[in-house]
C-alpha positions in Angstrom: -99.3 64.3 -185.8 -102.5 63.6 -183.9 -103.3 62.5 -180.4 -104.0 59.3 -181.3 -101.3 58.4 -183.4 -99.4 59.4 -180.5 -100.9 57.4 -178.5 -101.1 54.4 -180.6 -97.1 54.6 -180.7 -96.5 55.1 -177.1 -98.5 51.8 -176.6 -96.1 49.9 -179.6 -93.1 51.0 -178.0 -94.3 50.2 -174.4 -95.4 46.5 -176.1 -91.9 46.3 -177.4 -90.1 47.2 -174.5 -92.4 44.5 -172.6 -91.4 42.0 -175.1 -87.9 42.1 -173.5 -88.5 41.5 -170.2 -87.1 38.7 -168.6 -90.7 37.4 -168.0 -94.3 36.7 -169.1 -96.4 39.4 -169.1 -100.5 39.5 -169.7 -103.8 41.1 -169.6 -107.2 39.8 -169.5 -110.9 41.7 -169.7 -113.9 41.6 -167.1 -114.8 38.4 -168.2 -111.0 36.8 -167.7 -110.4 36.4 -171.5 -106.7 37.0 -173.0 -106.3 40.2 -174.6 -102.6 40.1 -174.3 -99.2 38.1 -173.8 -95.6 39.0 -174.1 -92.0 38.7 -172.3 -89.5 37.4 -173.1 -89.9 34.9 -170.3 -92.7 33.6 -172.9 -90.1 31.3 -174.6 -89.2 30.0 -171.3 -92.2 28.5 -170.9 -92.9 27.1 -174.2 -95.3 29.7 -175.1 -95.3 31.7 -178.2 -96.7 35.4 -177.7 -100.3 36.4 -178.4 -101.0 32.5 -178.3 -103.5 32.7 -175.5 -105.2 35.4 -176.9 -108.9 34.8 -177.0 -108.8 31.8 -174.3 -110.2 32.2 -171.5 -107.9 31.8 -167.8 -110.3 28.7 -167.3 -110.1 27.7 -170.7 -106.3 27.6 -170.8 -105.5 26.0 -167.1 -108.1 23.6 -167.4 -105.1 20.6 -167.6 -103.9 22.4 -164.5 -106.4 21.8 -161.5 -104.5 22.0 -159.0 -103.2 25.6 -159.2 -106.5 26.8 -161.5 -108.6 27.6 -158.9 -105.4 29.8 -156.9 -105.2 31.9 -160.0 -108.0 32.6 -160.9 -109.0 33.5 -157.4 -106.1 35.8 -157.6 -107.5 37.5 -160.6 -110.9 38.2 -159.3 -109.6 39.9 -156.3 -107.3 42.0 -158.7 -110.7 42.7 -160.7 -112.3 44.2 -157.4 -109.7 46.7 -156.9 -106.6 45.4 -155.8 -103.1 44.5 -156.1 -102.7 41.0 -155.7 -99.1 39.0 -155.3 -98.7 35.3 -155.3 -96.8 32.2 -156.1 -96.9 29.6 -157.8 -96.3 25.9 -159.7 -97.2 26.2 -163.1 -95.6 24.2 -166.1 -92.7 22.7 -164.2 -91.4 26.1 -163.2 -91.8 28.3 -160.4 -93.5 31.8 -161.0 -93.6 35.1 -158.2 -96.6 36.7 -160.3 -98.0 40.4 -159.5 -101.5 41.7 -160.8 -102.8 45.3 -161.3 -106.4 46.0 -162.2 -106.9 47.6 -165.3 -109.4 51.4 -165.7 -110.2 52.8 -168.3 -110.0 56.8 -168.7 -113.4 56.9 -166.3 -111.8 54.4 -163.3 -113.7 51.7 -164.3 -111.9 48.5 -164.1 -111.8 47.0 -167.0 -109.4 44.1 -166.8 -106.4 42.9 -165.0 -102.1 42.9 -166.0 -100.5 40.3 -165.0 -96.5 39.6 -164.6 -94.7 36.7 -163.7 -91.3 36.1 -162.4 -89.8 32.6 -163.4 -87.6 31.9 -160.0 -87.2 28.0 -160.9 -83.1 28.2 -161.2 -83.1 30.8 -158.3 -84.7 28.5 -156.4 -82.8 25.3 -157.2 -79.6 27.5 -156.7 -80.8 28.4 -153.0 -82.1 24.6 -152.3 -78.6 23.5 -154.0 -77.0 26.0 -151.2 -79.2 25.1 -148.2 -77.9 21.7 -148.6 -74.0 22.7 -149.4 -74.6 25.0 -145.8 -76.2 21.6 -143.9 -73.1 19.7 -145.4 -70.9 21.8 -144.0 -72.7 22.0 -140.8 -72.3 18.2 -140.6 -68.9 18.6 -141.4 -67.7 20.9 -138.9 -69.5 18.3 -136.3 -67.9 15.3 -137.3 -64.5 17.4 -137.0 -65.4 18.3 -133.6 -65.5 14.5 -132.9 -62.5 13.5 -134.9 -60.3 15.7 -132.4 -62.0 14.2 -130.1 -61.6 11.0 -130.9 -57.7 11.5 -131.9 -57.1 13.1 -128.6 -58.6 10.7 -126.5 -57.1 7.7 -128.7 -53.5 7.5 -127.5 -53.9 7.1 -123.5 -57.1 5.0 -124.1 -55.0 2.7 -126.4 -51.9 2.5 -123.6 -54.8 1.1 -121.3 -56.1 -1.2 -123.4 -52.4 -2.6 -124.4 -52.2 -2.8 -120.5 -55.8 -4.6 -119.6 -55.3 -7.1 -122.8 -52.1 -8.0 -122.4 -51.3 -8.4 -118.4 -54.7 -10.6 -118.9 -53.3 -12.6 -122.0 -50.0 -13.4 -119.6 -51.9 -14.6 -116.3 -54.1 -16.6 -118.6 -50.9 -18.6 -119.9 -50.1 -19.1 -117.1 -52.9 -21.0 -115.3 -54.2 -24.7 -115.4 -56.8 -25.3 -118.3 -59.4 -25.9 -115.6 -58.3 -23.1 -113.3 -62.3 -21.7 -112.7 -60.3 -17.8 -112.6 -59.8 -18.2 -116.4 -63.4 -17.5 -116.8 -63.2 -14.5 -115.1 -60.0 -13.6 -117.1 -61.7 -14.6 -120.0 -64.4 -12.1 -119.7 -61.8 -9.2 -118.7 -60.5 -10.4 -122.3 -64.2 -9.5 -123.7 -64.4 -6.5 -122.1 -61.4 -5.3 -123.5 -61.5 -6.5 -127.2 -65.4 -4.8 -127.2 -63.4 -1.7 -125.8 -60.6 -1.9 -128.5 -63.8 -2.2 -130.9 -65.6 1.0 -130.0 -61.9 2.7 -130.3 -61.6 1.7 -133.4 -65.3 3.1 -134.2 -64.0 6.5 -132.9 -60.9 6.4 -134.7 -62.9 5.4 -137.9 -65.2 8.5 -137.3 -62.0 11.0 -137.2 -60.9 9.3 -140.3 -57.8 8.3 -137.9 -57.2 4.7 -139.0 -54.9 2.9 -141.6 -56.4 2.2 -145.0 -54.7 -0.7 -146.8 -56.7 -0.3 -150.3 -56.8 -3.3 -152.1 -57.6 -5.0 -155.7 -61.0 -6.9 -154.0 -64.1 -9.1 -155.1 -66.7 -7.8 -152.8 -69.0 -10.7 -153.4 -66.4 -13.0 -152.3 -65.6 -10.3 -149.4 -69.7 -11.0 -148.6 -69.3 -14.2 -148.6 -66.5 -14.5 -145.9 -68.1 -12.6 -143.1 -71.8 -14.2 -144.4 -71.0 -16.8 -141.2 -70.6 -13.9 -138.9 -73.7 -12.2 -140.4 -75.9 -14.9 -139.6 -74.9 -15.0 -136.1 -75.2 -11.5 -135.7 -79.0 -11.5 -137.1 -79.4 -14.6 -134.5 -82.4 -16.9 -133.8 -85.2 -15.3 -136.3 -83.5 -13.8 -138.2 -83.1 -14.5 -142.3 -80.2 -13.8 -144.6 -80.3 -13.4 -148.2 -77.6 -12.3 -150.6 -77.7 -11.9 -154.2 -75.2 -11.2 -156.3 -75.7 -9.8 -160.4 -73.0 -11.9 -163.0 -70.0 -9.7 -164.3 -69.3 -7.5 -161.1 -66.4 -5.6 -161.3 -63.7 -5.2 -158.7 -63.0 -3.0 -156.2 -60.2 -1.1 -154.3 -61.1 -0.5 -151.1 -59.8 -1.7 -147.9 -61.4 -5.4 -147.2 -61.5 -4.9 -143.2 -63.4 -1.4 -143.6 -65.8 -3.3 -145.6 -66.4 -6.1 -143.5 -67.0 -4.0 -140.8 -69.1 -1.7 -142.9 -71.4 -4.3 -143.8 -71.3 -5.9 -140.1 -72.4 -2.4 -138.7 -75.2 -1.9 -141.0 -76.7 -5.6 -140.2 -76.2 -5.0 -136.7 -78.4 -1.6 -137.1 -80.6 -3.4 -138.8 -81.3 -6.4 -136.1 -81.7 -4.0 -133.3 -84.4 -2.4 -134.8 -86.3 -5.5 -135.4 -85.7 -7.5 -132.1 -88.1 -10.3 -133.3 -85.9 -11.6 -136.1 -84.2 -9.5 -139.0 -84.9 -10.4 -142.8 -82.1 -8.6 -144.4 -81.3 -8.6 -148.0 -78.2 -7.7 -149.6 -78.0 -7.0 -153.3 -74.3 -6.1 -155.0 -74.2 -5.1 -158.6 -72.3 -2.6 -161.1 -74.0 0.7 -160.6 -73.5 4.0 -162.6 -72.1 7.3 -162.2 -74.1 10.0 -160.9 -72.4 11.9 -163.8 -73.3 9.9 -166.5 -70.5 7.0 -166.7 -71.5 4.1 -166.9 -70.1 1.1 -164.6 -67.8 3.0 -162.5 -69.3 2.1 -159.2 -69.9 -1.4 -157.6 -73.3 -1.1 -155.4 -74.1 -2.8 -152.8 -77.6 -2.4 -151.3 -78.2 -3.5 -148.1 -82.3 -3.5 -146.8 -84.4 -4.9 -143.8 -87.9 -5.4 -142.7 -87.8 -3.0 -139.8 -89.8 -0.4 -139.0 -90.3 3.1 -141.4 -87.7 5.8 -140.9 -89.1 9.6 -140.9 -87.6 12.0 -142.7 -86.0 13.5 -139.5 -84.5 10.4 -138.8 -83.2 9.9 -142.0 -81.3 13.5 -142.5 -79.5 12.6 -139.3 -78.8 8.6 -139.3 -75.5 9.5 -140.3 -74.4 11.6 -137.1 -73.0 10.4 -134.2 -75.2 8.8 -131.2 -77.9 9.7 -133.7 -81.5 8.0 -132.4 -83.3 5.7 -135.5 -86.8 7.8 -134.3 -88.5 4.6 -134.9 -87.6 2.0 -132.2 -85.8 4.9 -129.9 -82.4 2.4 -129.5 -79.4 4.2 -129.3 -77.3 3.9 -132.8 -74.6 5.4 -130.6 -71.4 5.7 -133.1 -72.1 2.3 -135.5 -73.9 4.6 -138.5 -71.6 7.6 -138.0 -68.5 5.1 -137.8 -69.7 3.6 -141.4 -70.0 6.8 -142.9 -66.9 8.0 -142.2 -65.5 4.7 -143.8 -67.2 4.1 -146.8 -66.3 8.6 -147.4 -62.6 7.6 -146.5 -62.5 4.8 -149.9 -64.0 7.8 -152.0 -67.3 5.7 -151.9 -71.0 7.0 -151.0 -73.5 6.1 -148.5 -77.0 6.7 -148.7 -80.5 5.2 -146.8 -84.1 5.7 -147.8 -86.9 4.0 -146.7 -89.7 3.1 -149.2 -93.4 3.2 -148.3 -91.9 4.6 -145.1 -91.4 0.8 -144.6 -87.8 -0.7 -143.5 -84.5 1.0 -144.4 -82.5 0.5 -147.5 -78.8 1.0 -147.7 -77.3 2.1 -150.5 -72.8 1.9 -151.0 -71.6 2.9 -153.7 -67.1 1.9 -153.7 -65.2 2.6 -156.5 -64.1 -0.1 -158.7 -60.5 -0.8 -158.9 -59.3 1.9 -161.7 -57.1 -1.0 -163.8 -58.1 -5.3 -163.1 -55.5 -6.8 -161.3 -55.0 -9.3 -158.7 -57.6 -9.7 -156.0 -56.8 -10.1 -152.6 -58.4 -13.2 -150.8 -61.6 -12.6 -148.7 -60.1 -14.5 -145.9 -60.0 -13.3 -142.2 -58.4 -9.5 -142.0 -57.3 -10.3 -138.2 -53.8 -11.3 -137.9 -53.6 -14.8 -135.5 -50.9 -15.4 -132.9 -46.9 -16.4 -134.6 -44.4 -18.4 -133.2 -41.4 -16.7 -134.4 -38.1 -17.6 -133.1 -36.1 -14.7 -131.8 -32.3 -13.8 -131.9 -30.0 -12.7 -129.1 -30.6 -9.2 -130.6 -30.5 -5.8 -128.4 -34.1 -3.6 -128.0 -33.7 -0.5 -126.4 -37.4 0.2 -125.4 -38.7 4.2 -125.3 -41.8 3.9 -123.4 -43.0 6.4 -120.9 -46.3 4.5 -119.6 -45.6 2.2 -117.0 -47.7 -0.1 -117.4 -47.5 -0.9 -121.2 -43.6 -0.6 -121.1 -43.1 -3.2 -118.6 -45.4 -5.6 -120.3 -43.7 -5.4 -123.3 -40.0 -5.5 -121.7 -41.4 -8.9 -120.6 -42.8 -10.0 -123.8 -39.6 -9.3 -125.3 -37.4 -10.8 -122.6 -39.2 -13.9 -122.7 -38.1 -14.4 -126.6 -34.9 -13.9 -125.6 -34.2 -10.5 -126.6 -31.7 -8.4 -124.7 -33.8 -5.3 -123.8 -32.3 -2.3 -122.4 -35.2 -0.2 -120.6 -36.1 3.8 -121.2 -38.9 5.4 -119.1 -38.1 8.8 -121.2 -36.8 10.5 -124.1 -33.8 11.6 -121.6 -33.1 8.2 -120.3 -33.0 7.0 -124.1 -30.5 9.4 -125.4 -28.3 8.7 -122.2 -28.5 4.5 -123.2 -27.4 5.4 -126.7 -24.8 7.3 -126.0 -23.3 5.6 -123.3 -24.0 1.7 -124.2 -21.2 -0.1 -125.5 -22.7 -2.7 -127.1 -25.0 -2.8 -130.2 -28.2 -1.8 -130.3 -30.2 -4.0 -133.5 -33.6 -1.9 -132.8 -35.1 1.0 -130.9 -38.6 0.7 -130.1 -40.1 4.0 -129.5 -43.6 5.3 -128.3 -44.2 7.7 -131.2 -45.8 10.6 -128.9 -44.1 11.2 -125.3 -43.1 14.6 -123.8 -40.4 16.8 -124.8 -39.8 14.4 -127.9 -41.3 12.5 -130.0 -39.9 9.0 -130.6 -38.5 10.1 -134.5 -36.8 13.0 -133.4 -35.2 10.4 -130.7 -34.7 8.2 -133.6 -32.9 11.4 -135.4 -30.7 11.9 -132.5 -28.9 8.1 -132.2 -28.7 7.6 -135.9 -25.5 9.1 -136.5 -24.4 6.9 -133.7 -26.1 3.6 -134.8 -26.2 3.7 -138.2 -27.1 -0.1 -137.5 -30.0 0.5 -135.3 -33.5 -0.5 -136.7 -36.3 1.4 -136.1 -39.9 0.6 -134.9 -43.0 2.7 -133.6 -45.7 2.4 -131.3 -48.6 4.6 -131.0 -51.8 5.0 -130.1 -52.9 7.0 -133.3 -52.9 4.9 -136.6 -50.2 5.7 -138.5 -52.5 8.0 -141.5 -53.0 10.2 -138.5 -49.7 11.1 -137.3 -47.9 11.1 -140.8 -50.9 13.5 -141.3 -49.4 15.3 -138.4 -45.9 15.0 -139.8 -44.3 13.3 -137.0 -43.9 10.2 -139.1 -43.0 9.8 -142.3 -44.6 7.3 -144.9 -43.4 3.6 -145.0 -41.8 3.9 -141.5 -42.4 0.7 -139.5 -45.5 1.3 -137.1 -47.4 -1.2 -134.8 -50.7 0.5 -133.5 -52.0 0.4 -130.2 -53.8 -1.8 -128.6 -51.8 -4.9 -129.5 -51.2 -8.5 -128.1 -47.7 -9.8 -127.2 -48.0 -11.8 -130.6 -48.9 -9.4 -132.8 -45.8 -6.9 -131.0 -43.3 -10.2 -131.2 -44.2 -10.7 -134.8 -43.9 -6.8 -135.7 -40.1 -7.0 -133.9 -39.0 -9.7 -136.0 -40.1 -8.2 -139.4 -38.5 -5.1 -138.2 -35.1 -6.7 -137.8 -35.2 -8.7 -140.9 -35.8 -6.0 -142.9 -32.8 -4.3 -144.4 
């Protein structure tokens, strides 16, 4: 066997050995015309092998102009002697690409061998992760505030039970043109705007009650469209649309108004001069191809552009627009945490880098059924008559349990006092009479009010039971101090709402 045979079959197998690895592989003369392609990474890229032979680089990247010029730099400098390493766009795919100059059995270069490494999935797969590690990242921050927020919530809730209500009985109980009812009247304010920004927190730890119903969310829009106008004030412009056949939701209406309220709140302060907000709802589509399994609701203004820095954090709390420099303190953050809590998504973008557009997406309801009215979610004052019933109260903040011993005592309840878990389990024991309900803090030291609950109700098997609390009630069944369905009246709440909770409680069998 001669040399050359040899030769000539070393360089077949080495072609065939080429031809199966996992990328594309060339060589081009002097003058930067194909001699050569291969790889298996050819098929890849929609190439077939040896189809560039005889093209020149400029002749076959002349549809590409804005990488041409890169490679075929890259080339040359290969052709003066060097090994040359770059990346690149090319096709719709990402390439790491090597060159080598080619010498023939003198050292003259006579060409250049190219190979290129298609990282497109590799780097989708580390883009996918980068944003999997900034979810996470986002996530352990908004947990950080949610035990914030739940630890904070009860003894911020007893004072606002306190400032309400104590304000709520010296108001009854002065002339209609006493001039201190103003005064009380804005102590009132202060407190309900309070009870509001607790209710933001406890919405950002995901602490408060969901009540998911079967709703129309254009009729929802239309019930707090009064409210939106006022919030968007003198200037300001309003204009809803709504697309025929939208489907139903189930979500909870109140998080949704206050979604909605939030977002055009956001959206006046960053146009002082007067707002033109647009909402659009429709039936959108799945992100995984299903078609009509989202309701949409799109919510833009006329304010200033948002960067993308601003945008990647509009979401977290006391995050800053970066446009207008106002404070969004917890109102984004608080809407976030909602619409994620009804399995919904929340997105903003701002096209032309002009205004911001909203985008919820809520589930619609799984199977039609009756929808809920889109009247008011806020409960208004009862007049309830009361029995001659016996409350043993478990309270151990002052302030709160003496307000409510004389809210109750002023329906006419018999209401036997407890400042602590010890002072309650000596009443039940001891009393001779009967006890129709115990109304119990939920958390107090030592014990919490359903382990004091566990302790009398061997001895009243009669006894009803009602909680108070601080935390909303998802929060501490969470914690598995209460257990679902048990009677709960969250904190902060007026004498009315606590009057009206009572008598349910000792109706109910």
């Amino acid at each position: 066997m001669t040399a050359a045979v040899t030769v000539q079959q070393d360089q077949a197998a080495l072609r065939r050995l080429l031809d199966h690895l996992p990328a594309v592989v060339w060589s081009v003369d002097a003058d930067l015309r194909y001699t050569w392609s291969g790889g298996a990474g050819l098929a890849g890229a929609g190439w077939q092998p040896g189809q560039v032979v005889g093209s020149t680089l400029e002749d076959f990247l002349a549809d590409s102009q804005g990488v041409r010029a890169k490679i075929i730099a890259a080339h040359r400098q290969s052709l003066s002697g060097q090994s040359v390493s770059y990346e690149t766009d090319f096709g719709g795919h990402f390439y790491r690409c090597h060159l080598e100059p080619l010498r023939d059995p003198d050292g003259r270069i006579t060409g250049v061998v190219g190979v290129a490494y298609d990282l497109t999935e590799s780097r989708r797969a580390t883009e996918a992760l980068r944003v999997k590690e900034d979810e996470l990242r986002q996530a352990q921050r908004m947990e950080a505030v949610a035990r914030l927020a739940g630890g904070i919530a009860h003894d911020f809730n007893n004072l606002l039970t306190a400032i309400s209500g104590y304000a709520h009985v010296i108001l009854a109980g002065l002339a209609p043109d006493d001039g201190r009812r103003k005064d009380l009247g804005q102590i009132v304010t202060a407190a309900q705007k309070a009870t509001a920004l607790t209710q933001q927190l406890m919405a950002l730890g995901r602490r408060q009650t969901l009540s998911p119903q079967i709703l129309d969310l254009g009729a929802v829009v239309s019930g707090v469209e009064p409210v939106l106008r006022r919030l968007l004030g003198q200037g300001g412009e309003l204009i809803v649309k709504t697309a025929p056949g939208l489907a139903q939701i189930s979500a909870d209406q109140g998080q949704v108004e206050q979604a909605i309220m939030n977002l055009v709140a956001f959206a006046r302060d960053r146009t002082p001069d007067g707002a033109r907000v647009a909402i659009e709802l429709s039936n959108g589509d799945s992100p995984d191809g299903r078609e009509d399994s989202w309701v949409r609701l799109r919510l833009g203004d006329d304010g200033p552009g948002l960067g993308t820095a601003a945008r990647d954090k509009m979401f977290e709390p006391f995050a800053v627009d970066g446009v207008s420099e106002t404070d969004a303190g917890l109102r984004l953050a608080s809407v976030h945490a909602a619409v994620t809590r009804m399995q919904g998504r929340i997105s903003v973008d701002s096209p032309q880098d002009r205004g911001a557009v909203f985008e919820v997406l809520l589930p619609q309801a799984a199977v039609p059924g009756r929808m809920r009215p889109a009247h008011s979610t806020v409960p208004g004052p009862r007049q309830e008559a009361a029995g001659p019933e016996t409350v043993l109260l478990v309270e151990d903040e002052t302030a709160v349990r003496e307000l409510v011993l004389a809210a109750l005592r002023e329906q006419g309840y018999r209401v036997l006092e407890a400042d602590s878990v010890q002072a309650a389990l000596e009443i039940g024991e001891s009393f001779a009479g009967r006890i129709d309900l115990l109304l119990a803090d939920v958390v107090m030291p030592q014990m919490n009010g359903p382990q004091v609950a566990a302790r009398l109700a061997p001895l009243r098997p009669e006894m009803r039971i009602l909680y108070m609390s601080g935390h909303a009630d998802d929060a501490i069944v969470h914690r598995g101090v209460l257990s679902a369905g048990q009677a709960l009246v969250a904190k902060p709440f007026t004498m009315a709402r606590l009057v009206h909770e009572v008598r349910r409680a000792l109706r109910n069998p």
